[in-house]
C-alpha positions, 0 to 999 in steps of 0.5 A: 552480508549480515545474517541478523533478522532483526539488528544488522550489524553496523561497523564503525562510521558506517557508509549509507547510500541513497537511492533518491529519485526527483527530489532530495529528502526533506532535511536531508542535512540531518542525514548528511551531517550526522555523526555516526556516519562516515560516508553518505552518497547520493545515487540515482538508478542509473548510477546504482551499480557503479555506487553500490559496492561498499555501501553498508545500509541503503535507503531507497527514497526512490519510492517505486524502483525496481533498480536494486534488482539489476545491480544486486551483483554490487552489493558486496557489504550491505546489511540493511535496506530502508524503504520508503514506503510501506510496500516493498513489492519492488524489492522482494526479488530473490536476491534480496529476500534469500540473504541476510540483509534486513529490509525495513519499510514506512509502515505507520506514516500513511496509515490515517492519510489513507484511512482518510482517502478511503472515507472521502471516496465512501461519502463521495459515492453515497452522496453522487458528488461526482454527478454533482460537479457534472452537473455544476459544470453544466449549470443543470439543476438536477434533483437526485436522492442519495444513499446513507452512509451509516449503515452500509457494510465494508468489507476491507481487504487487508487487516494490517495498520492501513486496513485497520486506520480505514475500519476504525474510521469508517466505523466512526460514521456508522458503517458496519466494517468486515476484514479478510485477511490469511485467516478466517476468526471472530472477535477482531477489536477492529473488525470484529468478523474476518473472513480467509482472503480466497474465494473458497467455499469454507476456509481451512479452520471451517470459517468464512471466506471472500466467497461469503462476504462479497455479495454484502458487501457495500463497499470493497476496500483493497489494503493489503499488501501486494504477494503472491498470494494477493496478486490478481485477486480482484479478477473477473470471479471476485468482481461477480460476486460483488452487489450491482450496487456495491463500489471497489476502492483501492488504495493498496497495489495496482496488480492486486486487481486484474485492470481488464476484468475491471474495465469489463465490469464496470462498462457491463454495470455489473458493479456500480463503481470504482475509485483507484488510487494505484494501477497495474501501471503507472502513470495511467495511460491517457488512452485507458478507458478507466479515465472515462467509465461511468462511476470511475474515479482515478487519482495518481497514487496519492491516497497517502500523501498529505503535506509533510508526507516526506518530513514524517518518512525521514524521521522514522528513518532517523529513528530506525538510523540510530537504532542502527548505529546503536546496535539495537532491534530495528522497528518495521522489519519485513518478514522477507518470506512474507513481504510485509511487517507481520503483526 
């Protein structure tokens, strides 16, 4: 395996593996008849280990599987994974991570999709939208007044391209945005303020923390990615600290918030709401009380995915398979030690 951090070495006519899941890629005959591979071989996760001996470059277009684990043992020539998503949580166990192989990701493509989702979940809470459509239903005429928008503070948990799409556009309405991120500075182009992402009295560098930020913030928006040091952040602690009044969006990874401690909080009141994009597991149970807790949002882990999702996923493939085979730097490259594309 190639021991290069950045730019694999490819050999002549290399073989490409796809790991696909329900569906095909889009245009997938691009990648099939291109010239400078020998070999392009469809898989599914049943079919991984017998597929994968020989295989010298991987996409997973299987978005959420962990299969690669399983049948690491048969990756005898491999030097370069390309996920299809912009989280690589699923392919961050040890066998990838300690060797040389170069993983790269789909960061870029859902950046502004989601920025979107996040600023329709803000809007929808400020104006009770929801209540409203309750209230269609009923055919209930029910006067209520509603919240501004401008004005209201967000604090975004992650400040990488998605956390940074999401300050940008809820700045554009007038909100004022906060980030948390590893470390606490001023004069962020985005967020201005960032404060360390524990809930410690003071972080390390002496400046602010979760701890100082919660209790103002109107909005909390989870956008980092999901590690170590991120799962389980959003526990019954974190969730104490936040306003009455104040909603949690997240649109990251379901494990980043404790689901239990959530429910409980939600059922208490003692935050106002919650809109949830992705859950400790998925799909949502239909038993699970976050279907019906008052100020409970649930969609089905499509904050990203607007039409031509997938065809936006297969150019920047293309892009980084020709920067392959050229033997130039690949764009996107995780810091394995990390877990995301640092920067």
């Amino acid at each position: 395996m190639n021991s290069s951090s950045t730019t694999p070495s490819a050999p002549e006519r290399p073989r490409l593996l796809v790991l696909r899941g329900d569906d095909l890629p889009p245009g997938h005959e691009r990648i099939d008849d291109h010239p400078g591979l020998g070999e392009v071989v469809y898989t599914t996760a049943d079919e991984l280990s017998a597929r994968l001996p020989g295989a010298d470059a991987l996409l997973v277009w299987d978005l959420f599987t962990e299969a690669l684990s399983s049948a690491w043992p048969k990756a005898d020539s491999l030097g370069w994974v390309h996920a299809a998503t912009t989280g690589v949580d699923n392919l961050m166990f040890p066998g990838l991570v300690e060797s040389g192989v170069v993983v790269t990701n789909s960061r870029g493509v859902f950046d502004e999709h989601i920025a979107e989702y996040v600023l329709g979940q803000v809007v929808s809470f400020a104006k009770d939208f929801h209540r409203s459509w309750d209230y269609q239903r009923e055919r209930q005429w029910k006067h209520r007044e509603t919240e501004r928008v401008a004005g209201a503070r967000a604090l975004v948990v992650g400040t990488g391209p998605i956390g940074r799409a999401i300050a940008r556009k809820l700045r554009a309405v007038g909100m004022d945005v906060r980030g948390s991120g590893s470390h606490a500075r001023d004069g962020d182009p985005d967020f201005g303020h960032v404060a360390e992402s524990s809930l410690a009295e003071r972080a390390d560098n002496g400046g602010r923390t979760l701890r100082g930020e919660l209790p103002e913030a109107d909005y909390v928006v989870i956008a980092a990615p999901l590690t170590q040091a991120t799962q389980g952040l959003v526990d019954q602690s974190f969730l104490d600290l936040m306003k009455p009044t104040a909603r949690l969006v997240n649109v990251a990874r379901g494990p980043i918030v404790v689901q239990s401690d959530l429910v409980n909080a939600l059922d208490r009141g003692s935050i106002a709401g919650a809109a949830l994009d992705v859950f400790e597991r998925e799909p949502l149970k239909a038993i699970s009380p976050l279907w019906g807790l008052p100020g409970s949002v649930v969609s089905p882990h499509m904050s990203g995915d607007v039409v031509g999702w997938r065809d936006d996923l297969v150019e920047l493939f293309l892009d980084n398979l020709a920067r392959y085979l050229d033997g130039r730097e690949l764009c996107n490259v995780v810091d394995k030690s990390r877990g995301y594309v640092p920067g």
